[in-house]
C-alpha positions in Angstrom: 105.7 125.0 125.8 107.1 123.1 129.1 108.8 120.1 129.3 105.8 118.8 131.5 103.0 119.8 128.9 105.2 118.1 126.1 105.3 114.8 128.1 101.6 115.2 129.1 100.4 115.4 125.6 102.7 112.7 124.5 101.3 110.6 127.2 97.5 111.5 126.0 98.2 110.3 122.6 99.7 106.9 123.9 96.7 106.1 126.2 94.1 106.4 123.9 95.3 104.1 120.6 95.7 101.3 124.3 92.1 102.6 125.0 91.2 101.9 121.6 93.0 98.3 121.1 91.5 97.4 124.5 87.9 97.6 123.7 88.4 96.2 120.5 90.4 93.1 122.0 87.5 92.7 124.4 84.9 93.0 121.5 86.7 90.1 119.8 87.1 87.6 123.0 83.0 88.2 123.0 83.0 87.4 119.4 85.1 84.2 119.8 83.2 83.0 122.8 79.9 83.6 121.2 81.2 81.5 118.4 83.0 78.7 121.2 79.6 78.6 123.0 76.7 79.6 120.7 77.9 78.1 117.1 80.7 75.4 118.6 78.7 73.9 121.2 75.3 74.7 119.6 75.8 71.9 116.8 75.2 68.3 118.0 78.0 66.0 117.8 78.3 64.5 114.9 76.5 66.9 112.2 78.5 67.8 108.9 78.6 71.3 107.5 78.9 71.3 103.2 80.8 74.5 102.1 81.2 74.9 97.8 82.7 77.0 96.1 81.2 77.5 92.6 78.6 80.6 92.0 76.2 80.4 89.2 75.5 82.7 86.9 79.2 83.9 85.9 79.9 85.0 82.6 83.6 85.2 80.8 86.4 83.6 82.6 85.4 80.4 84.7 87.7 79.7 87.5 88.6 76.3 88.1 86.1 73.6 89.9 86.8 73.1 93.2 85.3 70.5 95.1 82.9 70.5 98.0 84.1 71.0 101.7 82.9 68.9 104.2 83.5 70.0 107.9 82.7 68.5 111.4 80.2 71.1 112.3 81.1 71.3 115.9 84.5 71.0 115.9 85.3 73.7 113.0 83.2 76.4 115.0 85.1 75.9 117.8 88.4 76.0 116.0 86.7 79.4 114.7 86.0 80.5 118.1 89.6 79.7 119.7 91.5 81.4 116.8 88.9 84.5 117.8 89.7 84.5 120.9 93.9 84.4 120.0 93.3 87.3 117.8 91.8 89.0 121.0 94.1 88.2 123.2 96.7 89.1 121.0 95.4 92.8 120.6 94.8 93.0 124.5 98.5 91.8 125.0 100.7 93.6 122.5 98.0 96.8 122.3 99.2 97.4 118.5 98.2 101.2 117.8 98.3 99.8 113.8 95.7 98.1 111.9 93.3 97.5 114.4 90.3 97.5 111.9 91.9 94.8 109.7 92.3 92.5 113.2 88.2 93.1 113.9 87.5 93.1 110.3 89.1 89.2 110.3 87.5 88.5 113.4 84.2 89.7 112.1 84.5 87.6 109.3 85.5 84.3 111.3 82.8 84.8 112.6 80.4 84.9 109.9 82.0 82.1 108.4 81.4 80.0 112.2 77.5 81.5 111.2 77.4 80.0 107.7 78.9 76.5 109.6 76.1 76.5 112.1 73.4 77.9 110.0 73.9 74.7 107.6 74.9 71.9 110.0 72.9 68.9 108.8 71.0 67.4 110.7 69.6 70.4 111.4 67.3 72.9 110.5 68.2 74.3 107.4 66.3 72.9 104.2 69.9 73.1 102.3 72.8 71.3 104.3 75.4 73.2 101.8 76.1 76.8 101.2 77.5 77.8 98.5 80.3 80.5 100.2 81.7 82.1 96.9 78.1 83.1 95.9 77.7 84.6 99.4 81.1 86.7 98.3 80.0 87.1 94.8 76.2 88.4 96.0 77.7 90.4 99.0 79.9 92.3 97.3 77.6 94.3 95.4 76.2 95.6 98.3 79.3 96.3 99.5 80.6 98.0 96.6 77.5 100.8 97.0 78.2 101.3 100.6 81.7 102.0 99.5 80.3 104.5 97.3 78.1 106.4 100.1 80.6 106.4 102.5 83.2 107.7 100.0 80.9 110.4 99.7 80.2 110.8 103.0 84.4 111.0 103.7 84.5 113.9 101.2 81.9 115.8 102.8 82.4 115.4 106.5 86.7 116.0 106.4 85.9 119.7 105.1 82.9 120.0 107.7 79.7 119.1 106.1 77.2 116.5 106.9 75.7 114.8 104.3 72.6 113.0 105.3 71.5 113.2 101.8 73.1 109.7 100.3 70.4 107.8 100.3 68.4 110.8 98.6 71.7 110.5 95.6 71.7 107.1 95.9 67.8 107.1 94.6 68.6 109.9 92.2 71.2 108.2 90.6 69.3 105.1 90.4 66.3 106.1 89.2 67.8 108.4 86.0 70.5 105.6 85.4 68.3 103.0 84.5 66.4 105.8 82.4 69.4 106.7 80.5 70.9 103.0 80.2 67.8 102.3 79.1 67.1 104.2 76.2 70.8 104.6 74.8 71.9 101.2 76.5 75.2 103.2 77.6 77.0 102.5 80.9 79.1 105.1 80.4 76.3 108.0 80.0 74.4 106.3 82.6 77.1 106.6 85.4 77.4 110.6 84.0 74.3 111.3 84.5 74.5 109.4 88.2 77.2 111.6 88.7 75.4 114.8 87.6 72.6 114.3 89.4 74.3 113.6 92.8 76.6 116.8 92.0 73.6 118.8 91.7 72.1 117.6 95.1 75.3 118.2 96.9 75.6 121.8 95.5 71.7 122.1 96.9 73.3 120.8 100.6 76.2 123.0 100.4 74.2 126.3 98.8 71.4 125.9 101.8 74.0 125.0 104.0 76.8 127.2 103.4 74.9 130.3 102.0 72.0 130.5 104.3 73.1 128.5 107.4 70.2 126.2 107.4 71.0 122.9 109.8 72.5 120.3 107.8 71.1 117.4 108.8 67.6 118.9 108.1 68.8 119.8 104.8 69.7 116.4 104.1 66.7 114.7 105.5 64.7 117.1 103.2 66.1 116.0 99.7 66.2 112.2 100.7 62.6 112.6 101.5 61.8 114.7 98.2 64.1 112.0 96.0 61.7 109.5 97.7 58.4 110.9 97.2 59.9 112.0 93.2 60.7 109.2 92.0 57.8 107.0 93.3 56.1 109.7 91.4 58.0 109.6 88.4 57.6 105.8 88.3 54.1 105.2 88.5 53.4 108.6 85.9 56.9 107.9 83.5 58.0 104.5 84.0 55.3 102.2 84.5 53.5 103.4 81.4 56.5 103.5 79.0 58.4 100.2 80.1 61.1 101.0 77.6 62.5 103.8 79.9 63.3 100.9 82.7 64.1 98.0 81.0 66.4 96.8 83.9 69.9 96.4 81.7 72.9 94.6 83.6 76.2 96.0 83.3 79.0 93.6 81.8 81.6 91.8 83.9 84.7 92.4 82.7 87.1 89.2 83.7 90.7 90.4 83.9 93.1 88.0 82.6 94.3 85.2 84.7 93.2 87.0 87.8 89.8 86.1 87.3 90.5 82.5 87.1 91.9 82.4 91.2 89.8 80.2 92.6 87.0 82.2 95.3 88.7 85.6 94.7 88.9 85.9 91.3 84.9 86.0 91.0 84.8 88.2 93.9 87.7 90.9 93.3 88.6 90.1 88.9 85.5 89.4 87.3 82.9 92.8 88.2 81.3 95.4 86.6 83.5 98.6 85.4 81.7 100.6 88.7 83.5 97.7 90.6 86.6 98.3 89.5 86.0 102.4 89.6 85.4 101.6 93.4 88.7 100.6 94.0 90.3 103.4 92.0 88.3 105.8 94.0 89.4 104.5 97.5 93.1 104.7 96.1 92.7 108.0 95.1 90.7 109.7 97.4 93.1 108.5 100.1 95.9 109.7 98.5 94.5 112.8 98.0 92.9 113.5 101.1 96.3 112.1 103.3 99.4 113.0 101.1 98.3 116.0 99.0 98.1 119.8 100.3 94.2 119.2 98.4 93.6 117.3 101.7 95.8 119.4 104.1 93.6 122.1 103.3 90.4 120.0 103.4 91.4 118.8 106.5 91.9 121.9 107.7 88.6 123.1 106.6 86.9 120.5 108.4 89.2 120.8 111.6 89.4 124.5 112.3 87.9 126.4 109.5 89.1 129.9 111.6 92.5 129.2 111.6 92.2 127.7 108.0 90.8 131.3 106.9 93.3 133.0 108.5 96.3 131.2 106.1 94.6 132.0 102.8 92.2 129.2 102.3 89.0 129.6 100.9 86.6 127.8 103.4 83.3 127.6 101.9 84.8 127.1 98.3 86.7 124.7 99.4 82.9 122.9 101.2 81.5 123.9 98.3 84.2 121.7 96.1 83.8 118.6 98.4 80.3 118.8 98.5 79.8 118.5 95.1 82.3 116.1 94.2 80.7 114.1 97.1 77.3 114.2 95.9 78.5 113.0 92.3 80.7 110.0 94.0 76.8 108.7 95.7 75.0 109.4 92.7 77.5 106.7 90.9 76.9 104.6 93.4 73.3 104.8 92.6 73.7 104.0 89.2 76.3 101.2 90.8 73.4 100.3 92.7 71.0 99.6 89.6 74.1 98.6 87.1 74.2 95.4 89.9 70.4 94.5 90.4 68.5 95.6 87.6 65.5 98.2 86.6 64.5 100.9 89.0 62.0 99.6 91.8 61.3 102.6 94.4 62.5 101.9 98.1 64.9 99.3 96.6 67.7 101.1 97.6 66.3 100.0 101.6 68.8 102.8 103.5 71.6 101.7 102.1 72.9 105.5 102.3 72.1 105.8 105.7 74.1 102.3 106.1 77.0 103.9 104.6 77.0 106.8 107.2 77.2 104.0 109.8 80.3 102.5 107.7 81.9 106.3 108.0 81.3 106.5 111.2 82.3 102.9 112.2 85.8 103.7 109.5 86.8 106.8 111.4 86.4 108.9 108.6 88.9 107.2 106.5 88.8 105.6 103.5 90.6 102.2 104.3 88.1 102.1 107.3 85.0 102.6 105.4 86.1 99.8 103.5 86.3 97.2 106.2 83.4 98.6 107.5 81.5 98.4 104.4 82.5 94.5 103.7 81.2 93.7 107.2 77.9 95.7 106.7 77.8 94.7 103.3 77.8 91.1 104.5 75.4 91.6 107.1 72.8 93.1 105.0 73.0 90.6 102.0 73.0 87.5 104.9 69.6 89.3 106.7 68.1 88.9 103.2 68.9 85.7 102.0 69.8 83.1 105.0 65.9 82.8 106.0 66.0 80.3 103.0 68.2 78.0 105.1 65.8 78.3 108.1 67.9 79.8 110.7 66.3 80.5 114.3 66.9 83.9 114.1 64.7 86.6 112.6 65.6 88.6 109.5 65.0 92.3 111.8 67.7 90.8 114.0 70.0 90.9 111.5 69.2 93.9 109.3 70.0 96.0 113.2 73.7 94.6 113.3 74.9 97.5 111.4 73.2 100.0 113.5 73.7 98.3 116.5 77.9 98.6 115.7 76.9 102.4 115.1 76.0 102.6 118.3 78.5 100.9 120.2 81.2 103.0 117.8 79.4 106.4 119.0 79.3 104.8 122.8 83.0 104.3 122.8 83.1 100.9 122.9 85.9 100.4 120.3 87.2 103.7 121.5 86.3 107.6 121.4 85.1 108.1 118.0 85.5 111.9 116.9 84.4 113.6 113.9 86.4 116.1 112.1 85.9 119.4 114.9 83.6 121.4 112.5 81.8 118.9 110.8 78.1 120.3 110.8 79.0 123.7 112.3 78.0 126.4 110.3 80.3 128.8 109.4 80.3 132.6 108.7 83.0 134.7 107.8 84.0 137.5 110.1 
């Protein structure tokens, strides 16, 4: 290789991690100025904004009582806004090539907290002129913990080269026999097996069409999230309406760990979940390490990059698909179970694309764990805000909401936080010679 071709390829991977921390340092100065402009200015002088910090309905360990926050409406979103806009200008200054997510993922949640300010500005519209911001953490992060889940799931599946579409179809599955085997043996443990079982066996239907007979994977997937669907409204109305004790909607246990649980705000939030909570976090660890420091995720990596040249060293391609699939699948159908563990008996559609959302926190992660996660708080956020802030009476319709995950997708897949790029052969077929 010449001198010239070394320097032009170190020069390539310089410009686009600048590309990258460019867009997003514009995306943030639009955040903070929306913020400045729409929330700062938008409140009337004078109008208070009540933030508390206490959520019902907590069991074990109760952290300390904090008192209410009263804040000058106007003046705290623009204080929101302008710290924004430094965090942008910062990024578009120094152009750091390192955690660039973390930098939007704070910005994004400034600005949620500048919408919580503005949405309960009193006077004003809202019926409430409080919000109670650790139950907005406590109820979000459920949500977020089952995106977490999918897009796991998804990150195991698309680094070795195979799209799974399927999650929501795993998350259902996993849901719907859950609450049928919590119910009857009232048995987290069982539940979450069978979750896992269930997904497993979906993901070895993806990867055996898939992989054995070529058939397009995104069909594939479609297919069994359809079929989950249509079973288990099926199954509900013909099993579990008529025998009630089959669904009897049981609530996992938090489990408070000691002294953690007592921080005020995060110790609800982070140290007193469910088990699946705290499996979540173990997962993300471990799937990271595997996939990033382990010659497990060398060769995964290399399956999902350039399956060819990954054949050509001794790896096995499609057992190695076949593995990730799999493991995949059962990773989503835990989160299904998560899903119902969290919110009670099995409802069909109550999952509301929540796998689908996941593949949008994938995509927007970079196919990385420790990107899906950000991702997943922000969406995780979004969604549970969409569903519940209409109770404050905030000028802005619920559909507007629910579209700012997909409406991140896109700009992600446009380029607008820079090139996004899937693994090389994730969704190509592939076919020994």
């Amino acid at each position: 290789m010449s001198i010239s071709e070394i320097t032009s390829g170190a020069i390539e991977k310089i410009k686009k991690p600048a590309g990258r921390s460019r867009s997003i340092a514009i995306l943030t100065l639009i955040l903070g100025a929306f913020t400045t402009i729409i929330f700062g200015f938008g409140c009337a002088s004078g109008t208070k904004s009540i933030l508390t910090f206490n959520p019902t309905n907590l069991t074990g360990v109760i952290p300390p009582h904090l008192g209410d926050l009263s804040l000058p409406s106007r003046t705290s979103c623009l204080l929101l806004g302008i710290l924004i806009i430094a965090i942008g200008l910062e990024t578009l200054i120094r152009r750091p090539t390192k955690v660039l997510m973390v930098r939007f993922g704070g910005s994004a949640i400034l600005f949620v907290l500048g919408l919580l300010i503005w949405t309960v500005r009193a006077p004003g519209p809202a019926l409430f002129g409080a919000i109670n911001l650790t139950a907005v953490l406590v109820g979000s992060s459920a949500l977020t913990m089952v995106l977490i889940f999918g897009a796991l799931s998804g990150v195991m599946c698309e680094r070795a080269g195979v799209v799974n579409i399927a999650i929501e179809g795993q998350f259902i599955g996993g849901a719907f026999f859950g609450s049928m085997i919590a119910s009857t043996t009232h048995n987290f443990i069982l539940a979450a097996l069978a979750g896992a079982l269930l997904g497993a066996l979906l993901g070895l239907i993806l990867a055996f069409l898939s992989l054995r007979y070529l058939s397009d994977q995104i069909i594939v997937g479609v297919v069994l999230v359809t079929m989950l669907a249509s079973l288990s409204s099926y199954l509900n109305v013909q099993v579990l309406s008529p025998y009630p004790q089959y669904n009897t909607g049981n609530l996992a246990p938090k489990l408070a760990l000691p002294f953690l649980a007592k921080i005020p705000v995060l110790g609800p939030v982070l140290f007193n979940q469910n088990a699946f909570f705290y499996l979540m976090i173990i997962l993300v660890g471990v799937i990271s390490f595997a996939l990033f420091k382990t010659r497990y995720g060398l060769r995964v990596r290399a399956v999902g990059e350039h399956p060819k040249a990954a054949e050509s060293v001794g790896i096995d391609v499609i057992k190695t698909r076949y593995i990730n699939v799999v493991l995949g699948g059962a990773i989503a159908g835990i989160g299904g179970v998560a899903f119902m563990a969290s919110y009670g008996q099995f409802q069909p559609g109550y999952t509301s694309g929540l796998g689908y959302i996941a593949l949008a926190a994938l995509i927007f992660g970079r196919w990385r764990p420790s990107g899906a996660v950000v991702a997943s708080v922000i969406f995780g956020i979004s969604v549970y805000l969409a569903n519940n802030l209409q109770t404050y009476r905030v000028p802005v319709a619920p559909a507007i909401l629910e579209m700012f995950p997909y409406i991140i997708t896109i700009g992600v897949v446009a380029g607008l936080i820079g090139r996004v790029r899937a693994p090389a052969a994730d969704g190509q077929p592939y076919k020994r010679d």
